[in-house]
C-alpha positions in Angstrom: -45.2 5.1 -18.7 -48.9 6.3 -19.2 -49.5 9.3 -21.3 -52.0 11.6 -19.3 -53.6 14.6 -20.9 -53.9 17.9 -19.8 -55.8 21.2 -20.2 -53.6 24.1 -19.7 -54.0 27.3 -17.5 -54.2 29.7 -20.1 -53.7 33.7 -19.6 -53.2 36.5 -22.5 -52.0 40.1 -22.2 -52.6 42.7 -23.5 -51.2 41.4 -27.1 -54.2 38.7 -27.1 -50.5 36.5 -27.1 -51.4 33.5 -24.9 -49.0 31.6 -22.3 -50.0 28.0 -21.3 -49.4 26.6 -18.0 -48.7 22.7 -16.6 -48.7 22.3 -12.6 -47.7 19.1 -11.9 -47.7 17.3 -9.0 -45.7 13.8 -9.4 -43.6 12.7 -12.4 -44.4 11.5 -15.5 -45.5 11.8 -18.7 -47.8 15.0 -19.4 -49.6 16.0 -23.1 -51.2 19.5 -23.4 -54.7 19.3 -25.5 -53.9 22.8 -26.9 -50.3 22.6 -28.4 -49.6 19.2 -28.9 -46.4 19.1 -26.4 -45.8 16.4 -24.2 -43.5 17.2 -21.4 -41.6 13.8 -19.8 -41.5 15.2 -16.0 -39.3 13.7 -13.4 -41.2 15.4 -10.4 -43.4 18.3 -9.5 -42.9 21.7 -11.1 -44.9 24.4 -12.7 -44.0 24.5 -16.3 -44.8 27.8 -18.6 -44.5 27.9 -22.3 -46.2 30.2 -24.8 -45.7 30.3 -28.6 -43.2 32.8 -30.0 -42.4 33.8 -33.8 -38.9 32.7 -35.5 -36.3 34.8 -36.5 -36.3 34.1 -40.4 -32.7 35.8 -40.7 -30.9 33.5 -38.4 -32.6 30.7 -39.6 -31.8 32.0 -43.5 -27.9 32.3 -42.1 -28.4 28.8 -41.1 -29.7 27.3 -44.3 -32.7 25.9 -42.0 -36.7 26.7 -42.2 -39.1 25.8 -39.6 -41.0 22.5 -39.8 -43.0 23.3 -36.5 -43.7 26.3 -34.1 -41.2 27.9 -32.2 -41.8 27.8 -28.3 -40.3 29.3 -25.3 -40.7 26.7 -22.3 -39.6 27.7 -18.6 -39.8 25.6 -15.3 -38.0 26.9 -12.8 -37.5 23.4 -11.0 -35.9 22.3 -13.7 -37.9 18.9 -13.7 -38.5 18.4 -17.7 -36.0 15.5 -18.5 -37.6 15.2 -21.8 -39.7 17.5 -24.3 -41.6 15.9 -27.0 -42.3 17.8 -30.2 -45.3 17.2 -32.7 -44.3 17.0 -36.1 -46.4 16.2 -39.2 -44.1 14.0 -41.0 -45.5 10.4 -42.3 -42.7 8.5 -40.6 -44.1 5.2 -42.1 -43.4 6.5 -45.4 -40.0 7.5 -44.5 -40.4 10.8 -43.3 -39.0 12.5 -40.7 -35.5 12.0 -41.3 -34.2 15.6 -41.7 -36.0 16.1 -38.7 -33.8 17.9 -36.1 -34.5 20.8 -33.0 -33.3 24.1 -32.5 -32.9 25.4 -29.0 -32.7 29.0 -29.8 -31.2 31.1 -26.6 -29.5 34.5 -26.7 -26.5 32.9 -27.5 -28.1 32.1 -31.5 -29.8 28.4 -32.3 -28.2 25.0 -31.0 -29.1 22.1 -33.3 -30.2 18.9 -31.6 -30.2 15.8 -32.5 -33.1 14.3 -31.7 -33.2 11.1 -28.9 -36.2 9.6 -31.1 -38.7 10.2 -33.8 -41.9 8.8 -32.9 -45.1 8.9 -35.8 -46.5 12.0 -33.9 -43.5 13.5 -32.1 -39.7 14.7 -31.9 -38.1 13.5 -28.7 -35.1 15.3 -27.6 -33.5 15.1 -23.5 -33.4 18.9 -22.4 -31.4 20.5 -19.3 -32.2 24.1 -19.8 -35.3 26.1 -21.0 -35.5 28.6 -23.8 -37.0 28.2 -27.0 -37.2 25.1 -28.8 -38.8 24.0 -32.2 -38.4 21.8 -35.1 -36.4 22.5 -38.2 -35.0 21.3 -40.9 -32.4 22.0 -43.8 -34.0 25.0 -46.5 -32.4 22.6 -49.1 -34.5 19.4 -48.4 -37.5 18.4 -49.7 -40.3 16.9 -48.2 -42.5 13.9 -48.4 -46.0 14.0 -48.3 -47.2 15.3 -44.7 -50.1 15.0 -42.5 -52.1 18.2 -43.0 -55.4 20.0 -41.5 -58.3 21.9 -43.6 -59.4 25.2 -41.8 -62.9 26.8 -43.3 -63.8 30.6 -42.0 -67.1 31.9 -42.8 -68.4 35.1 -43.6 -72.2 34.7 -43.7 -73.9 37.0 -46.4 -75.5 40.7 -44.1 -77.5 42.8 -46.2 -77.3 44.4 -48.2 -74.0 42.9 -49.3 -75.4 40.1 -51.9 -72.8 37.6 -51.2 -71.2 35.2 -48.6 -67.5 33.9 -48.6 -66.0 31.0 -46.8 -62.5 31.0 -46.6 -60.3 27.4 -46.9 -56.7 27.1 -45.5 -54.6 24.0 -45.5 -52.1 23.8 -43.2 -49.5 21.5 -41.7 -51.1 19.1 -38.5 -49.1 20.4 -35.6 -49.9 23.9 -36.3 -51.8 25.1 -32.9 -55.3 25.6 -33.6 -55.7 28.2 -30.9 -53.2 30.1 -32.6 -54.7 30.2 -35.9 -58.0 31.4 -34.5 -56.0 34.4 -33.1 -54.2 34.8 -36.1 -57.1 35.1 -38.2 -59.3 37.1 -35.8 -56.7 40.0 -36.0 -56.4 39.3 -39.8 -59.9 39.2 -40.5 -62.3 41.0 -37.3 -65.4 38.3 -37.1 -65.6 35.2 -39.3 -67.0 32.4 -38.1 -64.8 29.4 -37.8 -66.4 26.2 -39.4 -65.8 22.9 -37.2 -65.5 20.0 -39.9 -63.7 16.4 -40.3 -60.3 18.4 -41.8 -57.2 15.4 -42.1 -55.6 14.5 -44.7 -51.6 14.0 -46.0 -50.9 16.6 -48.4 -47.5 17.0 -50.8 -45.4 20.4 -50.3 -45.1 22.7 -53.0 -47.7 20.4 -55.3 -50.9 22.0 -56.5 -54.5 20.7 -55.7 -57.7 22.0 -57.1 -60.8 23.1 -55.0 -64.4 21.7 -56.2 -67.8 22.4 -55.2 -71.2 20.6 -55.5 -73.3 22.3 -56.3 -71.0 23.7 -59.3 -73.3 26.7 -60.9 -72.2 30.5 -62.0 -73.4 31.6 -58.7 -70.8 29.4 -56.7 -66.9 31.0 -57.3 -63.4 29.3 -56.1 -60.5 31.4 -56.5 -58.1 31.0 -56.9 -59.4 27.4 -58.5 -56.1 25.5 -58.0 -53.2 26.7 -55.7 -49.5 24.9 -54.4 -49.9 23.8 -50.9 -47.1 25.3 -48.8 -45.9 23.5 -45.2 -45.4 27.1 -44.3 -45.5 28.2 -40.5 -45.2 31.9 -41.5 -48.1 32.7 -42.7 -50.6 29.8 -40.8 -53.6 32.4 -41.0 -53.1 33.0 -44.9 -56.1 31.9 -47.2 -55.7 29.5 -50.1 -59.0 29.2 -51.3 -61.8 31.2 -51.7 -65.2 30.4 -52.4 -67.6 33.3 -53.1 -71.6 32.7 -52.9 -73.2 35.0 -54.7 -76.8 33.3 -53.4 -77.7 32.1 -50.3 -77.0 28.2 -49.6 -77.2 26.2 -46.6 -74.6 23.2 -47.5 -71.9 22.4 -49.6 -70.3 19.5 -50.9 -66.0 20.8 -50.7 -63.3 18.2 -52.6 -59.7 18.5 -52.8 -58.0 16.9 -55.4 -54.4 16.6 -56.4 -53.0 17.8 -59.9 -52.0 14.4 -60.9 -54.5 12.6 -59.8 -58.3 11.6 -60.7 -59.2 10.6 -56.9 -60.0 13.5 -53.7 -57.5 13.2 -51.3 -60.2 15.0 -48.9 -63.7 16.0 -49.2 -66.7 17.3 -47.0 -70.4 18.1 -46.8 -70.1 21.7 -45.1 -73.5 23.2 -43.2 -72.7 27.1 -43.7 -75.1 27.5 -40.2 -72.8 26.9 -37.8 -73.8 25.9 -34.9 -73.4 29.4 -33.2 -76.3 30.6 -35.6 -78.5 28.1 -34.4 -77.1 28.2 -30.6 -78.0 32.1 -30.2 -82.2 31.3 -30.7 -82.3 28.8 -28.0 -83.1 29.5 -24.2 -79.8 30.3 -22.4 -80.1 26.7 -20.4 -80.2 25.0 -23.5 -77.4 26.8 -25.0 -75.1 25.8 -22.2 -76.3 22.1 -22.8 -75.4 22.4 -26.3 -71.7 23.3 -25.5 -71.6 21.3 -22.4 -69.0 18.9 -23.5 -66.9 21.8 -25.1 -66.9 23.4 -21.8 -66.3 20.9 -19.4 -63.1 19.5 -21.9 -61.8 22.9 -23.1 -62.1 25.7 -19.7 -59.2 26.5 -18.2 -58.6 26.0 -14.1 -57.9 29.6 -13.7 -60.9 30.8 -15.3 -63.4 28.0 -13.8 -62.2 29.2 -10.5 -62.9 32.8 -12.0 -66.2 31.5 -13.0 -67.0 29.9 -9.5 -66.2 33.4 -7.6 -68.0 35.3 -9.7 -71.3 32.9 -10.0 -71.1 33.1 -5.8 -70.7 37.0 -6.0 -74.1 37.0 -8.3 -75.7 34.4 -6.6 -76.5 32.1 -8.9 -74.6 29.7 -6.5 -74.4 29.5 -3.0 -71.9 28.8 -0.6 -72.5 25.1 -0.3 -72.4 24.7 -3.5 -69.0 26.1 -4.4 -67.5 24.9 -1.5 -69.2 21.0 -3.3 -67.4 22.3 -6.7 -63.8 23.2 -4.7 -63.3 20.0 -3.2 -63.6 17.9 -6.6 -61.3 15.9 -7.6 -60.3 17.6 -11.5 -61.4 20.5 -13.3 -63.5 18.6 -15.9 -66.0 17.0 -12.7 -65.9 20.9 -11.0 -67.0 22.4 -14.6 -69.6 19.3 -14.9 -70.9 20.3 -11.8 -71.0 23.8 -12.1 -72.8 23.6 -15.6 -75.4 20.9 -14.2 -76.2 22.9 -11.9 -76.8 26.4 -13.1 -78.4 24.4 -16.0 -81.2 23.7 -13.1 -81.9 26.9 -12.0 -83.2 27.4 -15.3 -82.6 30.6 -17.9 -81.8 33.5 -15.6 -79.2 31.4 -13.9 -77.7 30.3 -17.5 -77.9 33.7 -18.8 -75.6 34.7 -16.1 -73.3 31.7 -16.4 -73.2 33.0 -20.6 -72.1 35.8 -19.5 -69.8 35.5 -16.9 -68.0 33.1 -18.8 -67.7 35.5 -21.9 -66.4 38.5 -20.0 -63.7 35.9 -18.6 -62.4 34.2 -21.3 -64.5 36.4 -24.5 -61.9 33.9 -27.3 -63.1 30.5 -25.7 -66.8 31.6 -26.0 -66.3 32.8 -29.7 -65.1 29.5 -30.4 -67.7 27.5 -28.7 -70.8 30.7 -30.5 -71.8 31.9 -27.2 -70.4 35.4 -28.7 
């Protein structure tokens, strides 16, 4: 069965907690670009799942840990047959074999066996809806797991004479979204850095941070650290590297105690491309994030969008009626962009902002904020 991808309606309260949403129309096999989950559908139903923390006491009373998020999935027409989990394990290696799934009700957790352990996922057959997410005994100890580098930047703003970019590693099927969230209530405003972040990482090993240039102006601390596959505390920093001058690009390499050889390194541009993005005309800032938009916006906020472009006229009647009557959101956003994009920098100003007061976290990600 074909795998299709799908962007999720997305909504938050008023804890900034989000809560995704699949409407499907016909059965089979559905991935969600934003968590990872791939829900195995035997007809139409409107799924809703959000992320949710685990209770650390019943999972101590267990002997178990997490080796995933924790999610709490509903469909009221019961038409999931099958959830599959991501995991980070390198199953080629032999990982993955103390893999196993905890539907947690109110009832306490139920351990599942899992139905199969893909390279990327957990497969389990479900016929109820609570929380579910991977665990694994506290007692066993890992292979070497697929992991992802985050960078946060705090540019230097007089008259403060430095500027610090933060580095976190982290397991692979963390959920980015949730990380941004994380650290924007950790840390206020940081600029999140958009770099080529895989790599396979050892638990509870250390690794050493290195810079290029390497001067007395340019600090990493702590300047080696033991990499934890810890789902606790995804928005907690590892490294730090403190400029104490201003500097455009650096060279970042991660190396493992034992070993001579990086198991991940980067050339990072410390002006991100929101710097650059905020002196352009507002037409050719939405060309710059075109792609971003047209992949990453929501249905219910593109219909937002539409509705409130009409009530400003920047669009007319015609035109959203054109956009309605598309076949996917991702031609409807193409269109919509395309063609405020021609109306030149009034229309696009609007669009900016429109789209910011509707979804204000999307647009800090993409630097329109």
């Amino acid at each position: 069965m074909r795998l299709k991808e799908f962007t999720p309606g997305i909504t938050a309260d008023g804890s900034d907690d989000e809560t995704y949403l699949l409407q499907c129309s016909s059965a089979g096999l559905y991935q969600c670009s934003v968590t990872g989950l791939v829900f195995d559908m035997k007809g139409e139903g409107d799924v809703v799942y959000r992320i949710v923390s685990w209770n650390r006491k019943l999972l101590a009373q267990h002997h178990k840990k997490p080796a995933g998020p924790l999610f709490d999935i509903k469909c009221q027409q019961q038409s999931v047959c099958q959830l599959h989990l991501p995991h980070c394990e390198l199953i080629s290696t032999g990982g993955g074999q103390f893999l196993k799934v905890a539907h947690v009700n109110d009832e306490g957790i139920e351990c599942i066996t899992p139905h199969q352990i893909t390279e990327t996922h957990v497969v389990i057959n479900i016929t109820g809806f609570s929380c579910y997410g991977i665990f694994r005994d506290d007692t066993s100890s890992p292979g070497q797991v697929k992991a992802l580098i985050f960078l946060f930047y705090k540019p230097l703003v007089n008259p403060h004479p430095r500027s610090v970019l933060s580095v976190l590693l982290l397991p692979r099927n963390v959920v980015i979204r949730h990380v941004l969230h994380a650290r924007r209530e950790l840390n206020g405003k940081e600029m999140y850095i958009d770099t080529h972040s895989r790599c396979s990482l050892f638990p509870k090993q250390v690794y050493t941070l290195s810079t290029a240039p390497d001067d007395d102006l340019i600090v990493v601390q702590p300047n080696e650290a033991e990499f934890h596959e810890e789902y606790f505390n995804s928005s907690f920093t590892l490294f730090q590297v403190i400029f104490k001058r201003d500097i455009t690009d650096v060279n970042l390499s991660l190396t493992h105690q034992n070993s001579p050889s990086c198991v991940w390194k980067s050339e990072v541009c410390l002006l991100p491309n929101r710097m650059r993005i905020v002196s352009l005309p507002p037409n050719e800032r939405l060309l710059n994030v075109r792609t971003s938009i047209i992949n990453g916006i929501s249905g219910p906020v593109l219909s937002s969008l539409l509705d409130t472009l009409l009530e400003k006229k920047v669009i007319t009647d015609a035109e959203r009626e054109e956009a309605n009557v598309m076949p996917n959101k991702s031609n409807r956003a193409r269109f919509v962009i395309d063609t405020v994009r021609n109306k030149g920098e009034r229309a696009s100003s609007q669009m900016i902002e429109s789209l910011c007061e509707l979804d204000s976290f999307f647009c800090e990600y993409l630097g329109l904020i």
